[in-house]
Backbone as a printed PyTorch tensor [residue, N CA C, xyz], in Angstrom:
tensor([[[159.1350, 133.6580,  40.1530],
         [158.0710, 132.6720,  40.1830],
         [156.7930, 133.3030,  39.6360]],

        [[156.1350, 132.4580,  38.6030],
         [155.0250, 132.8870,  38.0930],
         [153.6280, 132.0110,  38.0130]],

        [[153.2040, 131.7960,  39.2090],
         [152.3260, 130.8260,  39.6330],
         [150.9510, 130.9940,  38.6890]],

        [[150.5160, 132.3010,  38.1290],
         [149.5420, 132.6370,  37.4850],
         [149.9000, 132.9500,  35.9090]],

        [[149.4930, 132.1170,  34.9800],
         [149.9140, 132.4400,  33.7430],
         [149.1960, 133.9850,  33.4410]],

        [[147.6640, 134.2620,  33.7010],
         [147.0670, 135.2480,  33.1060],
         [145.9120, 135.0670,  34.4340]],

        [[145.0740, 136.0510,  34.8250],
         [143.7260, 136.0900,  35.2070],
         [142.7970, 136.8080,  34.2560]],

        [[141.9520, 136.2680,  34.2980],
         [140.8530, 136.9960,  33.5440],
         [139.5840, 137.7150,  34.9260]],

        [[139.4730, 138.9470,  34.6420],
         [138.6490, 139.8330,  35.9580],
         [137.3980, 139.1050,  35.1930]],

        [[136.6530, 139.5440,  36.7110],
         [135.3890, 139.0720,  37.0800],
         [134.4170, 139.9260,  35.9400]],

        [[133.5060, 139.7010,  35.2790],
         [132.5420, 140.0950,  34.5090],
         [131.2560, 139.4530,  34.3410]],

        [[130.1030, 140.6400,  33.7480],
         [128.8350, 139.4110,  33.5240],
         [128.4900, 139.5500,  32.6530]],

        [[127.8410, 138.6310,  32.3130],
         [127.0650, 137.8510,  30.8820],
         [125.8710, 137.3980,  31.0310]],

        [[124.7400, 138.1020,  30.8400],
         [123.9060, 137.7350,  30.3870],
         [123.0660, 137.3940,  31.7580]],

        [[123.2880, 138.4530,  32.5190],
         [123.0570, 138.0470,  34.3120],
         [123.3540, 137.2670,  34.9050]],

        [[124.7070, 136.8600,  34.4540],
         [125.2420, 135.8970,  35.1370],
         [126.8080, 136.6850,  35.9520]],

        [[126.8960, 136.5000,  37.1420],
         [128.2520, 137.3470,  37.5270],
         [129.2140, 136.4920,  37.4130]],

        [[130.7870, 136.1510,  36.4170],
         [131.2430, 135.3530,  36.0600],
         [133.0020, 135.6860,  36.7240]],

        [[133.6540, 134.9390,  36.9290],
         [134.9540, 135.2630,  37.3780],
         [135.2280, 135.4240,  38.6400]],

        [[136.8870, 135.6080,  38.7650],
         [137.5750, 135.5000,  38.0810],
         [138.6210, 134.5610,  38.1160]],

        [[138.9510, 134.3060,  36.3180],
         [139.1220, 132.9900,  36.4450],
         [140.7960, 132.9600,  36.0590]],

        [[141.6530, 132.0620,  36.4710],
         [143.0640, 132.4240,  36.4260],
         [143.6000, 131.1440,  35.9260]],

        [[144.4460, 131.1020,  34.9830],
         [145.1060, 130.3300,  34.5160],
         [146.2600, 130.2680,  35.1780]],

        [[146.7980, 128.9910,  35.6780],
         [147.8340, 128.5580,  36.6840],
         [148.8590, 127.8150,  35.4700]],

        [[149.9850, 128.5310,  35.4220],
         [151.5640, 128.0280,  34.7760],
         [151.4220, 126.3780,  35.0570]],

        [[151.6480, 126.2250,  36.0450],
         [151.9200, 124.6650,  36.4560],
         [150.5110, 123.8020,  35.6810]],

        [[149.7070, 124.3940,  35.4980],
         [148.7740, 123.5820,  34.5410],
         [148.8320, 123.7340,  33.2520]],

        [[149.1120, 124.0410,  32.6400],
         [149.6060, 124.8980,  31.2170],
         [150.7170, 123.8750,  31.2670]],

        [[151.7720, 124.1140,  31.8510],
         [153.1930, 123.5110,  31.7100],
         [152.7670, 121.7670,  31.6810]],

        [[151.5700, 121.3300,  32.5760],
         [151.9770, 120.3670,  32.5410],
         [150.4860, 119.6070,  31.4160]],

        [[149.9490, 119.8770,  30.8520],
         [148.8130, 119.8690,  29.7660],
         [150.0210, 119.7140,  28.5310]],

        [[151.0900, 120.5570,  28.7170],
         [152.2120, 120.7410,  27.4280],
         [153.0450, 119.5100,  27.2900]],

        [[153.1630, 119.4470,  28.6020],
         [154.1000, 117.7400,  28.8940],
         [153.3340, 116.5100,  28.1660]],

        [[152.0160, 117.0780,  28.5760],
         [151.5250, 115.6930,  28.3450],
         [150.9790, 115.4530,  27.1330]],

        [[150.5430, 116.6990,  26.1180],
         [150.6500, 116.2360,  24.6120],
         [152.1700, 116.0170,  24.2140]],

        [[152.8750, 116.3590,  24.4700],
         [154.4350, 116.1260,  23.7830],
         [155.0230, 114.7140,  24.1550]],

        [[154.6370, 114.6210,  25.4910],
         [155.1420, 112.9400,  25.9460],
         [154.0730, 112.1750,  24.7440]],

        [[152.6710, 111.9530,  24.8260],
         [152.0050, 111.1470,  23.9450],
         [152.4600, 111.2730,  22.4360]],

        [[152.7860, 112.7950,  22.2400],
         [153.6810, 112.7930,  20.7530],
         [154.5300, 111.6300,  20.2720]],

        [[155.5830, 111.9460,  21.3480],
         [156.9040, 111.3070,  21.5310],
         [156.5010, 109.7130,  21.4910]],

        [[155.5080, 109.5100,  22.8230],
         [155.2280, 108.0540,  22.4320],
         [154.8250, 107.0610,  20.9460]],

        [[153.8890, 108.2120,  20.6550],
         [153.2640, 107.7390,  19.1420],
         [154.9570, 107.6810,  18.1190]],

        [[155.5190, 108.5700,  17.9110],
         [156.4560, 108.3100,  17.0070],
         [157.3930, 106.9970,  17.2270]],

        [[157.5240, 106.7680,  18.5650],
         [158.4330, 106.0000,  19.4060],
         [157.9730, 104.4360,  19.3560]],

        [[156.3260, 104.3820,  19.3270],
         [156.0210, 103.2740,  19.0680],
         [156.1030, 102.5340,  17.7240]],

        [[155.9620, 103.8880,  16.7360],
         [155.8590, 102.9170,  14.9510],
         [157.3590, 102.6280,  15.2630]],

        [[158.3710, 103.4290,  15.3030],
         [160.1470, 103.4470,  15.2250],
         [160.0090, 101.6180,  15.7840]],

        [[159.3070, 101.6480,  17.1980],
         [159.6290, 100.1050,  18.0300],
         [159.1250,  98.8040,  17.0000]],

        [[157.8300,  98.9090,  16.3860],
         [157.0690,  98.5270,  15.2860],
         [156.1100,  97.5540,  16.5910]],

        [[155.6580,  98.9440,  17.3510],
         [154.0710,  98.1460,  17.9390],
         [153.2170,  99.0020,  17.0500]],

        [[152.1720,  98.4930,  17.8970],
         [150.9030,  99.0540,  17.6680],
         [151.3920, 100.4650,  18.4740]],

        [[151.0060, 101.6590,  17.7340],
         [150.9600, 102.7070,  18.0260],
         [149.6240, 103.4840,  18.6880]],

        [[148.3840, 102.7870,  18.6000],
         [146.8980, 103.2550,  19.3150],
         [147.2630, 102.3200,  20.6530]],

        [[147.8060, 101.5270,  21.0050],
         [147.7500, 100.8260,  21.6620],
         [148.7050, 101.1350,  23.1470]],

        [[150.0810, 101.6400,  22.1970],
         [150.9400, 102.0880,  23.3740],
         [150.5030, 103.7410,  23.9520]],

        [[150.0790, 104.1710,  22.8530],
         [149.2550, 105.5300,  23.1810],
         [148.3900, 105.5190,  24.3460]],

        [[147.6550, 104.0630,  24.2550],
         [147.0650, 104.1800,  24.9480],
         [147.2400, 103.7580,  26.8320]],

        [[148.0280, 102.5980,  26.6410],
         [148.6770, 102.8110,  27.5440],
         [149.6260, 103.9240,  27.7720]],

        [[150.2370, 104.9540,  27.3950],
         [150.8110, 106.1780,  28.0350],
         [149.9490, 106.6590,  28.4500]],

        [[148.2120, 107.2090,  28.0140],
         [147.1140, 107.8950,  28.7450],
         [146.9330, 106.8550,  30.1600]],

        [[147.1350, 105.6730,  30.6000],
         [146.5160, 105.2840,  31.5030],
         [147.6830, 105.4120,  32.2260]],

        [[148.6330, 105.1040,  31.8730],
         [149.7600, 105.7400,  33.3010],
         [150.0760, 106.9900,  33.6450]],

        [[149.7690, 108.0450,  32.3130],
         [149.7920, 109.3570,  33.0440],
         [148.0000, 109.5590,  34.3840]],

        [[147.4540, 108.7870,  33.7320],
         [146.4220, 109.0440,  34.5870],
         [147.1380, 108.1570,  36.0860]],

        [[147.2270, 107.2500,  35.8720],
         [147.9180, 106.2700,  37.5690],
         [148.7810, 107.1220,  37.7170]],

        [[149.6570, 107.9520,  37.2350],
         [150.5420, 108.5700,  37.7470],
         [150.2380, 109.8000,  38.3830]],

        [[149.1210, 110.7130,  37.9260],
         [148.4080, 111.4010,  38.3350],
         [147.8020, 111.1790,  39.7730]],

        [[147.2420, 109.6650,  39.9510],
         [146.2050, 109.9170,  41.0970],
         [147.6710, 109.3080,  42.4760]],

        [[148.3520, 108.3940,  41.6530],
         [149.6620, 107.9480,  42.6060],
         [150.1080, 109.1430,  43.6080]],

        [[150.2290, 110.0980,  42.6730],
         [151.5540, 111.3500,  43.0000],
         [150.2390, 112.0120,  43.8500]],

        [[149.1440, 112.3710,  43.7160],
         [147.9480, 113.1780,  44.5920],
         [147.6380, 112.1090,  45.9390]],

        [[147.5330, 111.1230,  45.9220],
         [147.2430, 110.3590,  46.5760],
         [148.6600, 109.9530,  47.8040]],

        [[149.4830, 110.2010,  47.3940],
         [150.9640, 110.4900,  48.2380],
         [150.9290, 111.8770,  48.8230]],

        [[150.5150, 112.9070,  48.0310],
         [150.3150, 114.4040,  48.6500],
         [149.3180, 114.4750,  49.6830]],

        [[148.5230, 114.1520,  49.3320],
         [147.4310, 113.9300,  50.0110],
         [147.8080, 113.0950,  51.9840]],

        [[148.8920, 112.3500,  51.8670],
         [148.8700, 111.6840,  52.6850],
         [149.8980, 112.0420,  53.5520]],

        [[151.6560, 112.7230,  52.7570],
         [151.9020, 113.6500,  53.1340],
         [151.6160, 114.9010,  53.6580]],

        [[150.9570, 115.7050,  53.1960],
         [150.0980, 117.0200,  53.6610],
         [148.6780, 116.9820,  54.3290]],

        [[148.4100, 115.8120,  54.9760],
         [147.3440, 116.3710,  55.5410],
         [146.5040, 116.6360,  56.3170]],

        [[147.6990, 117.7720,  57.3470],
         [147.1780, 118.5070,  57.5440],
         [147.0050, 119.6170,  57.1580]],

        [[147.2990, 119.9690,  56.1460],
         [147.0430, 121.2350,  54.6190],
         [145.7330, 120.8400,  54.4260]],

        [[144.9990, 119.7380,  54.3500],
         [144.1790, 119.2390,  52.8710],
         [142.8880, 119.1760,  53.9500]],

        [[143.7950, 118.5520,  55.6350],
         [142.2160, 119.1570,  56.6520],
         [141.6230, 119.9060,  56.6210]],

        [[142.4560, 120.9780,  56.5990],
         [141.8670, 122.5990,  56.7740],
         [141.4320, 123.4120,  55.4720]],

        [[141.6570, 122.3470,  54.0500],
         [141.3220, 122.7620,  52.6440],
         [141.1940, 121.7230,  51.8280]],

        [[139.8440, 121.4620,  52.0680],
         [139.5610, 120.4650,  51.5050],
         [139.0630, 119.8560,  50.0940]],

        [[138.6750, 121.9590,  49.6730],
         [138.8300, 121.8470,  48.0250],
         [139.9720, 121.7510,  47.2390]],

        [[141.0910, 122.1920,  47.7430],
         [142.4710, 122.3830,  47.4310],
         [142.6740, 120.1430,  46.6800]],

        [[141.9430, 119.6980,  47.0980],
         [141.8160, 117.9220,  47.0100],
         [141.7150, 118.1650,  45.3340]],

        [[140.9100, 118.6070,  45.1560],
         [140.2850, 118.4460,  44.1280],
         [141.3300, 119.0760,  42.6230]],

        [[142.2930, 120.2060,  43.4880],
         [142.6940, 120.8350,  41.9240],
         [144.5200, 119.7560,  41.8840]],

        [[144.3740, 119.2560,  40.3630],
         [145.1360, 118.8420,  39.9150],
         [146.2270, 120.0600,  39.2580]],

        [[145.5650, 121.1580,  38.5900],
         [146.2810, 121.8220,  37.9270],
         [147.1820, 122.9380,  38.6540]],

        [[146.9740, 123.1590,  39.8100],
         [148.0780, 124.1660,  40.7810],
         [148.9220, 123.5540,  42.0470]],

        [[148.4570, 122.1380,  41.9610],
         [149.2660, 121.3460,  42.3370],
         [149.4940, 119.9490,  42.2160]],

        [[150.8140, 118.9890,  42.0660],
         [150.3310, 117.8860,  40.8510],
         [150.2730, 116.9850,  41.8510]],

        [[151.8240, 116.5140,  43.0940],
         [151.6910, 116.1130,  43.5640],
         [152.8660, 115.5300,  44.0510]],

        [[153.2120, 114.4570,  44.8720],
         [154.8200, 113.6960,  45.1620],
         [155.1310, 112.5900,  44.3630]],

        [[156.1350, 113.2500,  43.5580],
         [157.1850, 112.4650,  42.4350],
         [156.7700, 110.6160,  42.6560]],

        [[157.2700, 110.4390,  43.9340],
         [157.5970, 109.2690,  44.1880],
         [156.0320, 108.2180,  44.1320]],

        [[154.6190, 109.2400,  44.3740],
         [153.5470, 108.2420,  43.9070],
         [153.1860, 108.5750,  43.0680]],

        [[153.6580, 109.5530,  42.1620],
         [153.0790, 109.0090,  40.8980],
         [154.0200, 108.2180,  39.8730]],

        [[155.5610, 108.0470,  40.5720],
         [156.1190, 107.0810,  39.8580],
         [155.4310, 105.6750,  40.3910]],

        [[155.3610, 105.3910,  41.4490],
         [154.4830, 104.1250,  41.7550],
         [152.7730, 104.1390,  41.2360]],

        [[152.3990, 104.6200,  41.1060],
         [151.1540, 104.8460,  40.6030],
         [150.9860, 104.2770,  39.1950]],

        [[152.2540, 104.7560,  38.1570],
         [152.1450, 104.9620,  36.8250],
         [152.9390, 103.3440,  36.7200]],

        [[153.9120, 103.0740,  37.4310],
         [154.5600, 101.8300,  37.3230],
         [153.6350, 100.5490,  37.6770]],

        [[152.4360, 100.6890,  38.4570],
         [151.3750,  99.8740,  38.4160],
         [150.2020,  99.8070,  37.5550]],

        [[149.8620, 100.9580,  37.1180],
         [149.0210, 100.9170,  35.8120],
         [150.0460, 100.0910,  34.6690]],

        [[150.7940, 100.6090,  34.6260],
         [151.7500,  99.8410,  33.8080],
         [151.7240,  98.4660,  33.6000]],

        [[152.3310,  98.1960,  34.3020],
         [152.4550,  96.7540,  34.7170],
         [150.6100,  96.0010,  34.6530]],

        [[150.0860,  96.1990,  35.1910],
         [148.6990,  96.3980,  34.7210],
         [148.1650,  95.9260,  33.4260]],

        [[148.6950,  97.3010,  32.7380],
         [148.1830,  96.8390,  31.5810],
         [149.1760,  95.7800,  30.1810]],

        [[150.3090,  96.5620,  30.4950],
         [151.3400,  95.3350,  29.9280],
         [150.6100,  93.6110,  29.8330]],

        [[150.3670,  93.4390,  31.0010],
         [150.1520,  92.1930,  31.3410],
         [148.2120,  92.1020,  30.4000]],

        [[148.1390,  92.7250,  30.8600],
         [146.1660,  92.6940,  30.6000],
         [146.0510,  92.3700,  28.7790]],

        [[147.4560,  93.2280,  28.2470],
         [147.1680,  93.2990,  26.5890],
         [148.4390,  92.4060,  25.9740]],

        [[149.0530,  91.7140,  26.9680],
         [150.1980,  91.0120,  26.4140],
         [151.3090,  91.9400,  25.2110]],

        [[151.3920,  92.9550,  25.7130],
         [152.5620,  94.0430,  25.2120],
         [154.0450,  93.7700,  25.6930]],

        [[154.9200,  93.4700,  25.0620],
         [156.2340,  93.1750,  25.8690],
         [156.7270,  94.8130,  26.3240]],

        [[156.4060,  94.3530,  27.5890],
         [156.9040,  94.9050,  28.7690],
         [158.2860,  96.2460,  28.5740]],

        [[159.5720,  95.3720,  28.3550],
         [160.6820,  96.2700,  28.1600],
         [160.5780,  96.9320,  26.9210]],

        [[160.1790,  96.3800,  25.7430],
         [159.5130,  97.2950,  24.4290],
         [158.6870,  98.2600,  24.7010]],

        [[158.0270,  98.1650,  25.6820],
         [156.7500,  98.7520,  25.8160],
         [157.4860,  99.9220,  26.8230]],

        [[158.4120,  99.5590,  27.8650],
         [159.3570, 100.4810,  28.0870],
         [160.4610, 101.7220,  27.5350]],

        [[161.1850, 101.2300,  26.8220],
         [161.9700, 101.8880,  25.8970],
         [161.0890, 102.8080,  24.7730]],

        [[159.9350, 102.4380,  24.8250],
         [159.2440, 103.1650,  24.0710],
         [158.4540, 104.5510,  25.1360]],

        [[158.3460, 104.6020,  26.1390],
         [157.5700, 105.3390,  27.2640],
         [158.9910, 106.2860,  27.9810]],

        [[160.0040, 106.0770,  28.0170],
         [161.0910, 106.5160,  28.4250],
         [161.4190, 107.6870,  28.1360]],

        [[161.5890, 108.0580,  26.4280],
         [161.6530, 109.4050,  26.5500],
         [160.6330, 110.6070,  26.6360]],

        [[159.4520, 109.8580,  26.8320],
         [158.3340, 110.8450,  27.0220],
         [158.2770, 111.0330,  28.8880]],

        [[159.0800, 110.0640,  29.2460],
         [158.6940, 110.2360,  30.3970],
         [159.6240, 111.4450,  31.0850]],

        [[161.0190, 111.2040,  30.4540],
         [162.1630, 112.2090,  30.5330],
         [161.5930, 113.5130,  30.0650]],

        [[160.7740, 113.5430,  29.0600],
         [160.5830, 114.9200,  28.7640],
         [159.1660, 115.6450,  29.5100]],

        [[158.2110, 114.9590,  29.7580],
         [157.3020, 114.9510,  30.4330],
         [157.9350, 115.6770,  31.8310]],

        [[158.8910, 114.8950,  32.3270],
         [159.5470, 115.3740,  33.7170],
         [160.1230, 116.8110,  33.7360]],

        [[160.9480, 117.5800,  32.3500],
         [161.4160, 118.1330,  32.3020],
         [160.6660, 119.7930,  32.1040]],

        [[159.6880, 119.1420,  31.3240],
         [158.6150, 120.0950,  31.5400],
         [157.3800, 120.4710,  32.2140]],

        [[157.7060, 119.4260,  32.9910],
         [156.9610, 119.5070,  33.9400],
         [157.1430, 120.1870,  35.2000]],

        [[158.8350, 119.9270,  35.4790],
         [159.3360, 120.5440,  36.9320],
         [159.6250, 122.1320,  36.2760]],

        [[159.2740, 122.4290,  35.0660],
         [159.4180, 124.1740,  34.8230],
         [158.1780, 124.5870,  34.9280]],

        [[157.3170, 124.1320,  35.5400],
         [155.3240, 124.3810,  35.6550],
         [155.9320, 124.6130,  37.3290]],

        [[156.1680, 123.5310,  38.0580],
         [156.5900, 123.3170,  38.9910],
         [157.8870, 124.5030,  39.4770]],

        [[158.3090, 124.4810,  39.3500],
         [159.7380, 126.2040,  39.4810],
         [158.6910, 127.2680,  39.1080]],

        [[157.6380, 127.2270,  38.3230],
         [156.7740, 128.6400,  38.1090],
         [156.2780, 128.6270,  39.3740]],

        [[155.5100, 127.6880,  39.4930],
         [154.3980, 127.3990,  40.8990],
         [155.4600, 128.4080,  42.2570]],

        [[156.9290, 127.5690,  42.2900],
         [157.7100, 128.3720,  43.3820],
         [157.6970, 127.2370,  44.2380]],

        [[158.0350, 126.1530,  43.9120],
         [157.7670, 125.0260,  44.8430],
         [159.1970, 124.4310,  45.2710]],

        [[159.8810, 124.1080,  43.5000],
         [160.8770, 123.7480,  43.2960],
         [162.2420, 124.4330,  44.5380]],

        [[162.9430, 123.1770,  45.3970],
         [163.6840, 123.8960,  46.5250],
         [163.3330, 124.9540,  47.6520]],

        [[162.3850, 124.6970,  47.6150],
         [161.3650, 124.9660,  49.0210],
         [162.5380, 125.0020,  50.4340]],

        [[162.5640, 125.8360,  51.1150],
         [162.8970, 125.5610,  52.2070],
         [162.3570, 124.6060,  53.4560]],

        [[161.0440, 123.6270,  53.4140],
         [161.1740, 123.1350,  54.2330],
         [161.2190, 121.1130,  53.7010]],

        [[162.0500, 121.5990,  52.8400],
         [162.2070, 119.8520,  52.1190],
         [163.3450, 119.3980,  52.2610]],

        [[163.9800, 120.5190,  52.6290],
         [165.4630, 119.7650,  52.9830],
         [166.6780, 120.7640,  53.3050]],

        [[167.6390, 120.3690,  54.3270],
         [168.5940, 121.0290,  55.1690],
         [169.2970, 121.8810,  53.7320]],

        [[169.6890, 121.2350,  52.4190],
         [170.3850, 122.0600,  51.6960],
         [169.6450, 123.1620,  50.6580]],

        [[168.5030, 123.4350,  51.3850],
         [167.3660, 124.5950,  50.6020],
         [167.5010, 125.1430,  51.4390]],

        [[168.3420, 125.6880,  52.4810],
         [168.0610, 126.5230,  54.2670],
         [169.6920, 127.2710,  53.8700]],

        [[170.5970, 126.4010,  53.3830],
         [171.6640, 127.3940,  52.9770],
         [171.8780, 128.1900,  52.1700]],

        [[172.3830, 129.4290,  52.8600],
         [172.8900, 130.5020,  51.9790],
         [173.4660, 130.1030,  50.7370]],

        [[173.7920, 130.4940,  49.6120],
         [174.4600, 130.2730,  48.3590],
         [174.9380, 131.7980,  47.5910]],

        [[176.1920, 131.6830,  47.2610],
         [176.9750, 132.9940,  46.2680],
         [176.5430, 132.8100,  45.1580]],

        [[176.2620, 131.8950,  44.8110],
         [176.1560, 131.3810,  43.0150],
         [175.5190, 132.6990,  42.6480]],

        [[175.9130, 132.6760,  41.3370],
         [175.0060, 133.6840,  40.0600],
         [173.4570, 133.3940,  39.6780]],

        [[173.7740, 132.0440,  39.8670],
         [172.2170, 131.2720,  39.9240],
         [171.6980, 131.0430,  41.2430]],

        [[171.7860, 131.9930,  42.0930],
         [171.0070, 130.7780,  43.3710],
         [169.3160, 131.5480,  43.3110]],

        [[168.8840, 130.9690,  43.5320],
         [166.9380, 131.3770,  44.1170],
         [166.9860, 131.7560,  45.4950]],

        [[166.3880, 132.7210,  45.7030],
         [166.1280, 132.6010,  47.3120],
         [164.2780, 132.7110,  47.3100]],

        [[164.2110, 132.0160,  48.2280],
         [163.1630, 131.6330,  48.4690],
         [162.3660, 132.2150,  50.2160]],

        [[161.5470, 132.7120,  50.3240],
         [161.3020, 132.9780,  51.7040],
         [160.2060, 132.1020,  51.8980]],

        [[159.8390, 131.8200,  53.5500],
         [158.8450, 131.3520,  54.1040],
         [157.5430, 131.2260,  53.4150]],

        [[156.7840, 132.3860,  52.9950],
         [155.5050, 132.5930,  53.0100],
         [155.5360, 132.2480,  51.1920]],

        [[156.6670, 131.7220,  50.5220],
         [156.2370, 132.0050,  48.6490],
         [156.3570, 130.6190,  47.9990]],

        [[156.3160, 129.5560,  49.2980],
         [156.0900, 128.1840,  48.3910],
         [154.4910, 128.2800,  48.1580]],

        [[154.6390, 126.6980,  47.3290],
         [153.3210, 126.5810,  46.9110],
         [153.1140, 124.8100,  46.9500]],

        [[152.5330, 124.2670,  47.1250],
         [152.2380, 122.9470,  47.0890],
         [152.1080, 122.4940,  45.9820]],

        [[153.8190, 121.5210,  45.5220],
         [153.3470, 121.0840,  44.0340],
         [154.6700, 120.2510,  44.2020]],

        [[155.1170, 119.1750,  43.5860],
         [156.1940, 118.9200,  43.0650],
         [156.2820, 117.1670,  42.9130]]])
């Protein structure tokens, strides 16, 4: 697990004492998702023959609903984490949030705006699909950096032992709040 892409040490400039400032994997990973999903969308929309500024633009407003969905579920899940750390609210980039609101989050902006710009809906779908697949995919490898991914306290089959060649072990103290 590599929760920290790089730190940069503390230094000053100009009398200013600056640092130090650390670049977090899971933000990186997921900044990467999200130009490549809007990629994907833009090509995906001329292929559909919409408007391509348009579905673009709806992909920025559901990654954003999907964003505050999935924090806004964490948030409500965890908190009593978020009592006792209450800046921890604020960072998007070391932790994103629960799958399940920012799929509701992003499925209501959606719907939202579908309706607001008269975009057909399932076009407007099939076109958002594989960015969303890939978005996910690179996203839960930000997420496995973080050390989040199969956490022992998310579920009875993260607590069993495993032989595999591949298994992770994971201890108590090396999750991280993200997924």
């Amino acid at each position: 697990m590599y929760p920290r892409l790089f730190t940069v040490p503390a230094f000053d400039l100009f009398k200013w004492h600056l640092g130090p400032f650390t670049l977090p994997t899971y933000g990186v990973l997921l900044a990467i998702a999200f130009v490549a999903g809007l990629w994907v969308v833009n090509r995906q929309a001329k292929r559909a023959g919409l408007d391509p500024a348009r579905i673009t633009d709806l992909a920025v407003w559901v990654l954003l609903g999907g964003l505050l969905g999935a924090k806004l579920l964490l948030l409500a899940v965890e908190w009593r984490f978020y009592l006792h750390n209450k800046m921890e609210m604020l960072s998007l980039f070391r932790s994103g949030g629960v799958f399940y609101g920012g799929l509701l989050g992003a499925l209501l902006v959606a719907v939202l705006y579908v309706r607001r710009f008269k975009i057909p809906g399932w076009a407007a779908a099939d076109v958002l699909a594989p960015a969303v697949i890939l978005g996910q995919a690179v996203g839960r490898q930000g997420c496995f950096a973080a050390g989040c991914c199969g956490c022992w306290r998310w579920g009875w089959w993260a607590r069993k032992r495993s032989s595999c060649c591949w298994n992770i072990t994971k201890t108590r103290g090396s999750w991280f709040l993200c997924s």
